[in-house]
C-alpha positions, 0 to 999 in steps of 0.5 A, spaced: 500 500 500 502 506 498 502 513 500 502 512 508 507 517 510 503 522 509 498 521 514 498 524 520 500 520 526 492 519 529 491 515 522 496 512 521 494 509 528 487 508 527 489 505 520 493 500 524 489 498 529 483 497 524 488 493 520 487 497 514 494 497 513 500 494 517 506 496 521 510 493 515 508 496 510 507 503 512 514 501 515 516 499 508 513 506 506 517 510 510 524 507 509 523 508 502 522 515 503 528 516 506 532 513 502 530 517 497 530 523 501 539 524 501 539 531 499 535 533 506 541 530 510 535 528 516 537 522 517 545 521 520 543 514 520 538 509 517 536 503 521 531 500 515 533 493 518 531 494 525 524 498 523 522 492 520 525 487 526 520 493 530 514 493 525 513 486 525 515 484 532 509 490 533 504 486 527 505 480 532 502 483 537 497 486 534 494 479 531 494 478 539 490 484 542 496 486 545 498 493 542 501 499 545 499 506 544 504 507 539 504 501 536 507 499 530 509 507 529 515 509 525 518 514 528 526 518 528 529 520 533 534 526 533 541 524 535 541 527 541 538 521 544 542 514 546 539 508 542 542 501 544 547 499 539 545 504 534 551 509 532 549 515 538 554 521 535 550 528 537 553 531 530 560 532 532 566 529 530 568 526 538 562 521 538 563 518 533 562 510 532 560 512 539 554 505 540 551 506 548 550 500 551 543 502 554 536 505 552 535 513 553 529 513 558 525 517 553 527 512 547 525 506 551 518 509 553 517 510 545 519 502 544 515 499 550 508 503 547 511 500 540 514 505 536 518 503 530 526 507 530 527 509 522 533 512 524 537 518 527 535 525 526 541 530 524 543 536 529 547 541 530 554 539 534 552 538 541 545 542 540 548 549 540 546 552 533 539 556 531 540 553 523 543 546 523 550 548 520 554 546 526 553 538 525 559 535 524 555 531 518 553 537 514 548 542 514 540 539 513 536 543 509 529 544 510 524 540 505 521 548 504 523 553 499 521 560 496 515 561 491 521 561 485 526 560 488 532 554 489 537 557 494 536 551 500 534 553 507 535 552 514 530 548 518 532 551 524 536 548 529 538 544 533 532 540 532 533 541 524 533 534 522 527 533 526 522 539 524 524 537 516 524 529 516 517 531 519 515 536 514 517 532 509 514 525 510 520 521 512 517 519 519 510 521 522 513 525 528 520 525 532 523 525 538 528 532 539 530 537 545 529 544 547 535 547 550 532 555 548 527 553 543 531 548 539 524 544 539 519 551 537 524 555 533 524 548 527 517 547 528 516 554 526 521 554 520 517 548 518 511 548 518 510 543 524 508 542 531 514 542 536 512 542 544 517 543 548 514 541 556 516 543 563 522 542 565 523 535 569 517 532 565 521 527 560 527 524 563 534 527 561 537 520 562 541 518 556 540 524 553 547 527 551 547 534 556 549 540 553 545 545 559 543 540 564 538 546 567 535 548 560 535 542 557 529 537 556 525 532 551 520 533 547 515 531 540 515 534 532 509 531 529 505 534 524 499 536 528 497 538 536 494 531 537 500 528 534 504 531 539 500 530 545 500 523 543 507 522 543 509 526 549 504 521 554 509 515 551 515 520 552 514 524 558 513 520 566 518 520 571 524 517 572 528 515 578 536 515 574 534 523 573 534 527 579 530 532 575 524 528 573 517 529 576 515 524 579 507 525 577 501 521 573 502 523 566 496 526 564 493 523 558 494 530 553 490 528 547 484 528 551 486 536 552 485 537 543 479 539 541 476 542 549 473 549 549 478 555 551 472 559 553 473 563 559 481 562 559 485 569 559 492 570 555 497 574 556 500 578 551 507 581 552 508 587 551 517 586 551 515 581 546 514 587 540 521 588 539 524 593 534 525 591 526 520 585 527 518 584 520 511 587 520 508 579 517 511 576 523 506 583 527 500 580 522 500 574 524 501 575 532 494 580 531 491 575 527 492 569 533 489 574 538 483 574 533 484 567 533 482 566 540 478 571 542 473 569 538 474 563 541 472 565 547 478 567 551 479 573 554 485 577 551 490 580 557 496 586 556 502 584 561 509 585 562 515 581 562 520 585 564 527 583 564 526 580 557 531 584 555 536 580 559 534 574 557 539 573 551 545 575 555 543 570 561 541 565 557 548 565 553 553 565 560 549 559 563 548 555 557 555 556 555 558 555 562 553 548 563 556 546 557 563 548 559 563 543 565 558 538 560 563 537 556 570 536 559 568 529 559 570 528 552 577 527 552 579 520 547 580 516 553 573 512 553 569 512 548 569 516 540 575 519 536 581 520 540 588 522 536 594 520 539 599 525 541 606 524 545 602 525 552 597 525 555 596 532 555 597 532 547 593 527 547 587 531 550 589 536 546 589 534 538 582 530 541 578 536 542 581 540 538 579 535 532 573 532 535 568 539 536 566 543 531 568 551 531 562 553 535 562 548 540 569 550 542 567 558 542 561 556 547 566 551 551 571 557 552 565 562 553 562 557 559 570 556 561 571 564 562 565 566 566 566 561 570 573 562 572 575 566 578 575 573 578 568 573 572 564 568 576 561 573 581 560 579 575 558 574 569 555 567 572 552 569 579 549 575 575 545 571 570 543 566 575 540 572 579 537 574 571 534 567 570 530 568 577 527 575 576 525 572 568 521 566 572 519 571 577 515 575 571 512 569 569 509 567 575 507 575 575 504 574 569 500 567 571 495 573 576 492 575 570 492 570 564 492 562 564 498 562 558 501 568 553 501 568 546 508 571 543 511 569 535 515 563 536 522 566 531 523 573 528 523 570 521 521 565 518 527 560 515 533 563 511 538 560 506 543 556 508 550 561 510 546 567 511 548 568 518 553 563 520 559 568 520 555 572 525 554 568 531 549 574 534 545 574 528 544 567 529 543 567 536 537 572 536 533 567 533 532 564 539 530 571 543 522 569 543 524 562 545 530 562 551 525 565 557 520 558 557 527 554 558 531 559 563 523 558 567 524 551 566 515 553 563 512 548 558 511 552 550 508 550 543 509 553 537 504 552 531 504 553 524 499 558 524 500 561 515 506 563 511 510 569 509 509 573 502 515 568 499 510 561 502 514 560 507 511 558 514 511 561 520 508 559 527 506 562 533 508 560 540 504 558 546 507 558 553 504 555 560 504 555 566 509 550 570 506 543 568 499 545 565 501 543 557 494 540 558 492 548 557 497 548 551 494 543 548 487 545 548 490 552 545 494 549 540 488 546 537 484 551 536 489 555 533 490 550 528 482 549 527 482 557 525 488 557 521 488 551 517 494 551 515 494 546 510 501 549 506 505 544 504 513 543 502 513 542 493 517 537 493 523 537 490 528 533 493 
């Protein structure tokens, strides 16, 4: 049967589970998607024989009665993530050949509620980069382009192989991480559904760190259900990760669809900011109109040290990583290159093994963290990130979630701003304050620029309330019926 990668992950599911198709064949479907897909660079590795092992094992099951909630789903998985066996590099050089000996927990979540690995997804080195550029296997390019035009785009990243595997049909959601908006930056880049959820909600178990306080999991997929679906199987709690919150995890699906009427949304005033295309302006009034007509209630609010968001975000981020990524050293695992001592050795291993912009915020973290800067760069931005979450916590007094833009552009070419680090790290300016207040966000494909490319509006709620997002997200969707998808050309 043909033309099952592009149904969403609901019907596929139903599909399955009303034996309409099996887990084999639209297995077999996607994993001829993405051998024919090389010019996205999606996928690092492909995995064609265990999908199948997985899709017939998951048939199996089901000839019993004995499906999961995701059973015999085929799904990619960002790099990031450690899968048993399968080559896990975190798109840099010093990991590779790297194959854990264990499951990541979010990973094993999705195995045991039957879900199908295609393969691992594509993303910047380590997860620092805003474009997908910084991968030590090259650049994915968004299955997106201009009304015209050819020049290839960035999907965004980190998550860049994620959010254009998802567009472009490769799998029917992904897992991916958000450290300052490397979930919703893509999603919106895309034209897909990113959630990003509270801090702690999914485990960071056998997840390569680069922010340990920033960091979390969290689902691509084509529409607000899909995701929802996804993130019951990967979110609950964990006891090898001290951060995991140890709570029922809600059934989020059952969130889709609910009435929004009577919920108070927050709109930011910090969040107009200067040279914003006037698009990006449109489409945030029209996603107020959205939800005003219907039923919620449309509230000005104030989140002051916004401004402050960027400069913190980019001293505990990197100072994380710094510490993070000391154990890197040739000694146990990935590359390592001989040097006459061990000192050398260390040495020529990182200098070979990361990738430009991993060793600028490597040495970045090293210097705020060193003595006679701690106290003037480090301590201060920890003060910063409890007066950005103080703000929210303001803000939920008089609104039940806030409505923003998810990125200040829609996707660009490929090389455009790769030689200017600030220009690229601007992109994340409306995503970082969900991530330093450890608050769930969602961004939704909500309409497309003058040259067709899509944009999304961002969604952020309060600590463990994704269920609000949810019903939010899908009345967005509903109104905005975005239906655009990438010509392809690949």
């Amino acid at each position: 049967m043909a033309g099952l990668t592009g149904l969403t992950l609901k019907a596929a599911l139903d599909g399955l589970a009303n034996k309409t198709f099996s887990s084999e064949e639209i297995t077999l479907d996607h994993i001829a998607a993405v051998e024919a897909s090389s010019a996205l660079n999606a996928y690092v590795v492909q995995t064609p024989d265990k999908a199948l092992e997985m899709a017939r094992a998951s048939d199996a099951r089901r000839s019993t009665g004995d499906a999961g909630p995701l059973d015999g789903a085929p799904l990619g998985i960002k790099d990031l993530f450690c899968t048993e066996g399968v080559e896990s590099t975190a798109g840099s050089m010093i990991l590779r050949g790297f194959k854990p000996t264990y499951e990541s927990t979010v990973t094993s979540n999705l195995w045991r509620d039957g879900a199908v690995m295609l393969g691992k997804l594509n993303m910047d080195e380590f997860a620092m980069g805003s474009s997908n550029e910084t991968s030590a296997w090259g650049p994915v390019v968004n299955p997106w382009r201009t009304q015209g035009g050819n020049a290839q785009l960035t999907p965004g990243g980190s998550s860049g192989g994620s959010a254009s595997a998802v567009a472009a049909e490769l799998c029917l959601g992904a897992t991916a991480t958000d450290t300052g908006g490397s979930i919703r930056q893509p999603a919106a880049f895309t034209g897909t559904v990113g959630v990003k959820p509270t801090y702690g909600r999914c485990s960071r178990w056998g997840i390569v760190a680069f922010a340990s306080s920033l960091d979390q999991a969290g689902p691509m997929a084509r529409t607000v259900e899909d995701t929802a679906i996804l993130l019951r199987s990967m979110a609950g709690h964990d006891p090898k990760d001290s951060t995991s919150i140890n709570l029922e995890v809600p059934d989020f699906g059952s969130f889709c669809g609910k009435s929004v009427k009577g919920l108070r949304i927050g709109i930011p005033k910090e969040y107009r900011v200067d040279g914003m295309p006037p698009e990006i302006d449109a489409l945030w009034e029209q996603g107020i109109a959205w939800l005003k007509d219907a039923g919620c209630e449309i509230v000005d609010v104030s989140l002051p040290h916004t401004k402050y968001a960027l400069p913190a975000y980019y001293i505990i981020a990197p100072a994380e990583a710094s510490s993070n990524l000391a154990r890197y050293d040739g000694m146990r695992y990935g590359l390592r290159v001989e040097g006459a001592n061990l000192t050398e050795t260390y040495e020529k291993t990182r200098a070979q093994g990361f990738g430009e912009e991993v060793k600028r915020r490597i040495l970045i973290g090293t210097y705020v963290l060193s003595a006679g800067y701690y106290d003037a760069y480090y301590l201060k931005a920890l003060k910063v990130r409890r007066r950005i979450a103080d703000d929210f916590d303001q803000a939920w007094q008089t609104c039940d979630a806030l409505l923003t833009p998810t990125a200040p552009s829609a996707a660009f070419a490929l090389g455009e701003k790769s030689d200017d680090p600030v220009a690229m790290y601007l992109n994340d300016i409306f995503t970082v304050t969900v991530n330093l207040a450890g608050l769930p966000g969602m961004s939704v494909p909500a309409g497309v620029d003058a040259q067709g490319l899509p944009l999304g509006l961002q969604l952020i709620g309060r600590n463990l309330d994704e269920g609000t997002l949810f019903s939010l997200g899908s009345a967005i969707e509903k109104a905005a019926d975005f239906r655009a998808r990438p010509q392809k050309w690949w």
